[in-house]
C-alpha positions, -999 to 999 in steps of 0.1 A, spaced: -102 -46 70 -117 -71 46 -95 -103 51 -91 -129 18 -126 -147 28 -144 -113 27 -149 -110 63 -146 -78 83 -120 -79 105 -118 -47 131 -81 -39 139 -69 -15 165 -41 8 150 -17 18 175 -9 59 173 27 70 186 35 104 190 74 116 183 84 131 215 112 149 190 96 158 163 59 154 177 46 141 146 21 110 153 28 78 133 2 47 130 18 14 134 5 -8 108 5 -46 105 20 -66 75 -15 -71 64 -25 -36 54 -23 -14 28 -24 21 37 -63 33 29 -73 3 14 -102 -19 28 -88 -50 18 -59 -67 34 -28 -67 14 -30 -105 2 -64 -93 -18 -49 -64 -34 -17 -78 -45 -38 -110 -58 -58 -79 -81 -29 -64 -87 -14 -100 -103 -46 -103 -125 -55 -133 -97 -91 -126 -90 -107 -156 -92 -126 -169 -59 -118 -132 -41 -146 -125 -25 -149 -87 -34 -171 -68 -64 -159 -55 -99 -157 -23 -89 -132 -29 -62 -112 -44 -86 -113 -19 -110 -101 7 -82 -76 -11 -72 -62 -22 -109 -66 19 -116 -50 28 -83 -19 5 -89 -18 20 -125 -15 58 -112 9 51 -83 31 23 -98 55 46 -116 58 67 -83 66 37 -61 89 20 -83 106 57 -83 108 58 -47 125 22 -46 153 30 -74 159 62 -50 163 40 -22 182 16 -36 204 47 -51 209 61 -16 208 28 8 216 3 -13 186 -10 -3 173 -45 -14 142 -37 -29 134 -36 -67 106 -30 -92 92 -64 -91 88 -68 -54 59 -75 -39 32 -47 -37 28 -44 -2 67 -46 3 69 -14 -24 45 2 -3 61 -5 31 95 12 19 74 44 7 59 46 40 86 40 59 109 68 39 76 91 45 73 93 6 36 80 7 13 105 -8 -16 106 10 -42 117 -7 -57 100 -37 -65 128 -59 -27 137 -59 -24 107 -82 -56 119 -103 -51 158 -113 -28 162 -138 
């Protein structure tokens, strides 16, 4: 991961197999985004239009602004569901990585990135 000063920052991901289900789930810290190389301060910060003094290149930026874009509607989808079904405490203008917590958590994260893409 690439932490908020643009160092690399190696982080060991636990893996934890379901003994009912046998599925294996990664246990993430607060800091991550799923698939993302920079930590989840960085990415919101893009996401908010605050990219002054990150320490990351255009492109990045561009991804991630173009990622958010394709995947916002879906995530904000999967908190009004779980708000519907919960009444859960989460809405639309939460924090990025708090939208994308609940969508992992609920095991509504779409894993791939081309899912977002084809159409």
């Amino acid at each position: 991961m690439i932490n908020q000063d643009g160092e690399k920052q190696t982080l060991v991901i636990r893996r934890l197999r379901c003994k009912s289900c046998r599925v294996i789930h990664h246990e993430l810290p607060d800091s991550v985004i799923p698939y993302k190389r920079h930590c989840a301060d960085t990415v919101e910060k893009i996401i908010a239009g605050d990219t002054d003094g990150l320490f990351c290149e255009d492109s990045t930026i561009r991804r991630v602004k173009a990622w958010w874009a394709a995947c916002r509607v879906y995530l904000e989808s999967v908190l009004a569901s779980l708000r519907e079904k919960y009444a859960a405490a989460l809405y639309a203008y939460s924090a990025p990585r708090e939208i994308v917590r609940a969508a992992v958590n609920t095991h509504l994260w779409i894993h791939t990135r081309s899912a977002f893409l084809s159409g």
